[in-house]
MARDREN-188945 format. One record per residue (C-alpha): z, y, x; residue in three letters. Coordinates in steps of 0.1 Angstrom, whole numbers, padded with zeros to 4 digits, always signed. Example, Ala and Ser with C-alpha at 12.3 -4.5 7.8 and 13.67 -1.06 7.14 Angstrom:
REM MARDREN-188945
+0078-0045+0123ALA+0071-0011+0137SER
END
This chain:
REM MARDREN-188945
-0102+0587-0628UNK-0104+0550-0638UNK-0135+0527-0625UNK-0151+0505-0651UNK-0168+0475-0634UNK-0203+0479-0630UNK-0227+0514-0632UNK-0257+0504-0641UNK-0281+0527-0630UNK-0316+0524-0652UNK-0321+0510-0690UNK-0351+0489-0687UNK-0355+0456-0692UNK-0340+0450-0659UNK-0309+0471-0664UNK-0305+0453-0701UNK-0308+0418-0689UNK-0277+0427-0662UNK-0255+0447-0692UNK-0258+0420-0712UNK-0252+0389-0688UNK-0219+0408-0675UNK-0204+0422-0708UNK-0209+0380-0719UNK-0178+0380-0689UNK-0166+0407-0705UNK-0167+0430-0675UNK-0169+0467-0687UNK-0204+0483-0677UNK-0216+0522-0684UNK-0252+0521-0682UNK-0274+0552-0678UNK-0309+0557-0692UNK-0332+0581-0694UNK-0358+0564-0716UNK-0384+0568-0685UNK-0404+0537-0680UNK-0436+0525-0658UNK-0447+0512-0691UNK-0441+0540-0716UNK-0483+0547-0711UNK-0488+0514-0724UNK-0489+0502-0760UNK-0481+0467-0763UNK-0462+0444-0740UNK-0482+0412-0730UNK-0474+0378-0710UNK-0441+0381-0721UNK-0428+0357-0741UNK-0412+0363-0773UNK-0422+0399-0773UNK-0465+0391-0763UNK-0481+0422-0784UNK-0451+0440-0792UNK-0445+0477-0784UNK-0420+0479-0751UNK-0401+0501-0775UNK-0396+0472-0800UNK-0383+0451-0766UNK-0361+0476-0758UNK-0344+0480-0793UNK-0336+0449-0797UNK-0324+0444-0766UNK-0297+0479-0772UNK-0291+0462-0802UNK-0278+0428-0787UNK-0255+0446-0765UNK-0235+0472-0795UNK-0215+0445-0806UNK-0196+0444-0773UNK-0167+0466-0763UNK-0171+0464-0728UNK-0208+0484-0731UNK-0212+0519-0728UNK-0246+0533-0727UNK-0249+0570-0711UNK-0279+0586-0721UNK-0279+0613-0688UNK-0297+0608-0656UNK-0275+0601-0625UNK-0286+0623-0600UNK-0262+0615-0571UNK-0245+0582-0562UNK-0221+0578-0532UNK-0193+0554-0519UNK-0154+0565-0529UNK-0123+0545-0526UNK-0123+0517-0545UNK-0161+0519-0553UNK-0187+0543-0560UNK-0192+0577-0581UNK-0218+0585-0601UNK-0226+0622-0609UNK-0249+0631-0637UNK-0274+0662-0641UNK-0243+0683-0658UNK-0220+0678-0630UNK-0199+0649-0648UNK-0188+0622-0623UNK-0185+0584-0637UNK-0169+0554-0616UNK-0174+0518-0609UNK-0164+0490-0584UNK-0203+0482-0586UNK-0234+0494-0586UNK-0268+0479-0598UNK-0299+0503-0595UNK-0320+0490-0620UNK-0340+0523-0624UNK-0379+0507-0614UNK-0404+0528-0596UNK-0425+0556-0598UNK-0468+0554-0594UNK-0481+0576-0566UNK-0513+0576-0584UNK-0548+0579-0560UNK-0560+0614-0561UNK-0587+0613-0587UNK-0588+0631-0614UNK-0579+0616-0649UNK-0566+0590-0632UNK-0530+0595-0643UNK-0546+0603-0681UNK-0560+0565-0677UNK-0533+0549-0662UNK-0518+0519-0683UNK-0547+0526-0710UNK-0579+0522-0692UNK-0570+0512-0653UNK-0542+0480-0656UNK-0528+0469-0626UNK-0512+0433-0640UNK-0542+0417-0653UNK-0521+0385-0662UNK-0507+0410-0693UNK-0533+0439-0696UNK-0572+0439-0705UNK-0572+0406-0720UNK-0608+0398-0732UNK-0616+0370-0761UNK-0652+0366-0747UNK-0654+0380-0706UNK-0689+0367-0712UNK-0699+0399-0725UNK-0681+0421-0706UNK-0684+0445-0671UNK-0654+0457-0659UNK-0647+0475-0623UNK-0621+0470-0593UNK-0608+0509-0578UNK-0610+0499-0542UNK-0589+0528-0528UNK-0551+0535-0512UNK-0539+0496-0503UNK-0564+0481-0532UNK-0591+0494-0499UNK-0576+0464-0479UNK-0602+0440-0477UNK-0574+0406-0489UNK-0565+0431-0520UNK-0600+0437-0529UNK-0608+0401-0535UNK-0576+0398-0551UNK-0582+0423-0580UNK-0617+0411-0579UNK-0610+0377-0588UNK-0584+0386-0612UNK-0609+0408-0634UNK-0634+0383-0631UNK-0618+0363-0651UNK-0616+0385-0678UNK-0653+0403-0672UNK-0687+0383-0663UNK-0696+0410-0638UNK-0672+0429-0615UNK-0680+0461-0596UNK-0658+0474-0568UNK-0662+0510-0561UNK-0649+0520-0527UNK-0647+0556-0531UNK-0669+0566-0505UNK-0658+0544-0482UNK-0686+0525-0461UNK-0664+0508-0438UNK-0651+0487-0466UNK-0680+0476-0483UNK-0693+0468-0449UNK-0663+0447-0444UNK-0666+0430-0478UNK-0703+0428-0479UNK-0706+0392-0468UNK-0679+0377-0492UNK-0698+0388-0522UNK-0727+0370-0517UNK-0733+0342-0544UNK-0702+0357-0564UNK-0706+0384-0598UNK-0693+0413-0577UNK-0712+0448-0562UNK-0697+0474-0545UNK-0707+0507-0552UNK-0698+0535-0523UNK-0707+0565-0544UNK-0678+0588-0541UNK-0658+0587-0576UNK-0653+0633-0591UNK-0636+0618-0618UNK-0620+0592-0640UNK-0618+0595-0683UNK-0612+0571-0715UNK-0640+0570-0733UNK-0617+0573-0765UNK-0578+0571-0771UNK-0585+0540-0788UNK-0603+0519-0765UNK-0597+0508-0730UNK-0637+0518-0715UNK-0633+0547-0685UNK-0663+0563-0678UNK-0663+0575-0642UNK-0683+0604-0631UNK-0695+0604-0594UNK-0698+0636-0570UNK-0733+0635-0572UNK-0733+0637-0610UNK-0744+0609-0624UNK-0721+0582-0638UNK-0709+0542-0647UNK-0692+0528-0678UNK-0666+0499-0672UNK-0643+0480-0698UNK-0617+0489-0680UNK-0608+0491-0640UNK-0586+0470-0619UNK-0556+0489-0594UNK-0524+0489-0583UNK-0509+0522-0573UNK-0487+0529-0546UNK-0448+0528-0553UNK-0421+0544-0546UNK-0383+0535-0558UNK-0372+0563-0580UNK-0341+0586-0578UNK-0324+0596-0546UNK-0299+0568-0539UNK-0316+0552-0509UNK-0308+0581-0488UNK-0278+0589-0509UNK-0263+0558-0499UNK-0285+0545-0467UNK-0304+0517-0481UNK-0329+0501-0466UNK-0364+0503-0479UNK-0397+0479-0478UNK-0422+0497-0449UNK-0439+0511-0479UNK-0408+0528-0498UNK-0421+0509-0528UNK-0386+0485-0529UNK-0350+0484-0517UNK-0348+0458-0491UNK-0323+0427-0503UNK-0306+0400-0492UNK-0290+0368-0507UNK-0296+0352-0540UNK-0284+0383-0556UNK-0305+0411-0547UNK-0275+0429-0528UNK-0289+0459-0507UNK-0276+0468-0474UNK-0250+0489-0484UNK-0223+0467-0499UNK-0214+0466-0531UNK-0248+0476-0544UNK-0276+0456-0562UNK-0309+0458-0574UNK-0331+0443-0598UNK-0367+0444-0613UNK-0397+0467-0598UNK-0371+0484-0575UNK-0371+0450-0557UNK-0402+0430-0563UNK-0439+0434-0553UNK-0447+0419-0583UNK-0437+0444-0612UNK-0435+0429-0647UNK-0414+0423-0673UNK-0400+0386-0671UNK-0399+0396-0633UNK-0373+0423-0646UNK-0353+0403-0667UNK-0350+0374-0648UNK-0339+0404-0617UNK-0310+0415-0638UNK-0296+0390-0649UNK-0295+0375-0612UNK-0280+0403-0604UNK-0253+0410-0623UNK-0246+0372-0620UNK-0238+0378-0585UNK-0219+0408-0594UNK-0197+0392-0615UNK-0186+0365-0588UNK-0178+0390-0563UNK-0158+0410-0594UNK-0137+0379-0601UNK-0133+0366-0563UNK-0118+0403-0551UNK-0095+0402-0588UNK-0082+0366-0577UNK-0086+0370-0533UNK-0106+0344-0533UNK-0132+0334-0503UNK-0171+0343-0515UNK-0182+0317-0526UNK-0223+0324-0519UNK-0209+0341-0483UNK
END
């Protein structure tokens, strides 16, 4: 079997910005997709420019459509479901049993929430509870609005709750951050809020719902029955990388499973001849993030292509 360049491994924006950055060197690349994106909940992209508004499905059209014209681009529309190291590179084996080669790998395949067990949480993720408030739950007039913080899973670490407090104060006049029950924390907090527009509320959270498909308000409903109305609520979930191919391969993972560990000014992972790009590597998961990922990944990619064509010493070590 022959080995085409590079296997991309995930056809978000991160895996798009790499294609298309490596096919311009006219390496041959086979990227798989399997249309499964952290932001398929939401409806329009924001804080990303060019595209501010726009459905992530208009994004990621065009961006298919870019790459069609070139020769060296294959896009597999299967999901990889084992990766590991051969002679001369790595092999990829799909769902159906086919196996695919490359000299490379980039796993540009993002992340996976481990949503907070509430219920309707998962229903109001991406609609209703944002956790990038530079791009979701903008507000034309914050003046008139109350929106609340989910203090729970890391969001519960006192630093994190001031930091999704003070981001959803700008976009609400009045913040409140409900602990789920959890005392300690508001008793940690409880001095910091003084002379600021934040209240915690410890009232343990039953559960979580949009008020309507069409608007971003959640009403939560506490275990002792009675409930709160917010414009919308402020968390992060946990992360983990998606797909087997850290302990496929052996890669090292962040202490919280959320990113591959990298190295060098190409996102290689620890196993050579492997990169990665966008929310698989970055605690900071968003779109520009992604693209600007890929394409530094496949950059570096390229270079080691063309030095082991030509025997050449790395240039980057």
């Amino acid at each position: 079997m022959s080995f085409v360049d590079v296997l991309i491994i995930g056809g978000g924006p991160s895996g798009l910005s790499a294609a298309l950055t490596l096919v311009r060197q006219r390496h041959t690349v086979q990227l798989f997709d399997t249309s499964e994106g952290r932001a398929n909940p939401s409806h329009r992209l924001h804080g990303f420019s060019g595209f501010d508004r726009k459905a992530p499905s208009e994004y990621l059209a065009h961006a298919y459509g870019e790459l069609k014209p070139y020769s060296t681009f294959t896009k597999v529309e299967v999901e990889v479901t084992n990766l590991a190291k051969v002679d001369g590179g790595f092999e990829a084996t799909d769902s159906a049993g086919k196996t695919y080669r490359g000299k490379k790998v980039i796993l540009a395949n993002g992340v996976i929430s481990k949503f907070p067990e509430i219920p309707g949480y998962a229903e109001a993720w991406g609609k209703g509870i944002f956790h990038n408030l530079f791009a979701q739950a903008y507000q034309e007039d914050p003046t008139k609005v109350h929106a609340g913080v989910l203090a729970v899973d890391w969001i519960a670490m006192p630093q994190f709750t001031y930091h999704m407090s003070h981001l959803t104060t700008q976009l609400a006049s009045n913040v409140t951050i409900y602990t789920h029950g959890n005392e300690e924390l508001a008793n940690q907090i409880a001095p910091t809020l003084e002379g600021k527009p934040w209240k915690a509320d410890t009232r343990k959270i039953a559960k979580l719902a949009l008020k309507s498909p069409e608007e971003t308000t959640v009403e939560i409903t506490f275990e002792d029955g009675s409930t709160a109305t917010e414009a919308f609520l402020g968390h992060a979930p946990m992360t983990l990388v998606r797909g087997p191919f850290a302990e496929q391969l052996g890669l090292k993972l962040s202490s919280t499973g959320g990113e591959y560990e990298t190295s060098g000014p190409f996102q290689a992972t620890s196993e050579p001849g492997v990169y990665a790009a966008g929310d698989t590597i970055h605690m900071f998961k968003v779109w520009p993030n992604a693209v600007a990922t890929g394409a530094q990944a496949a950059a570096g990619v390229a270079v080691k292509l063309q030095e082991e064509k030509w025997n050449l010493p790395p240039i980057f070590g």
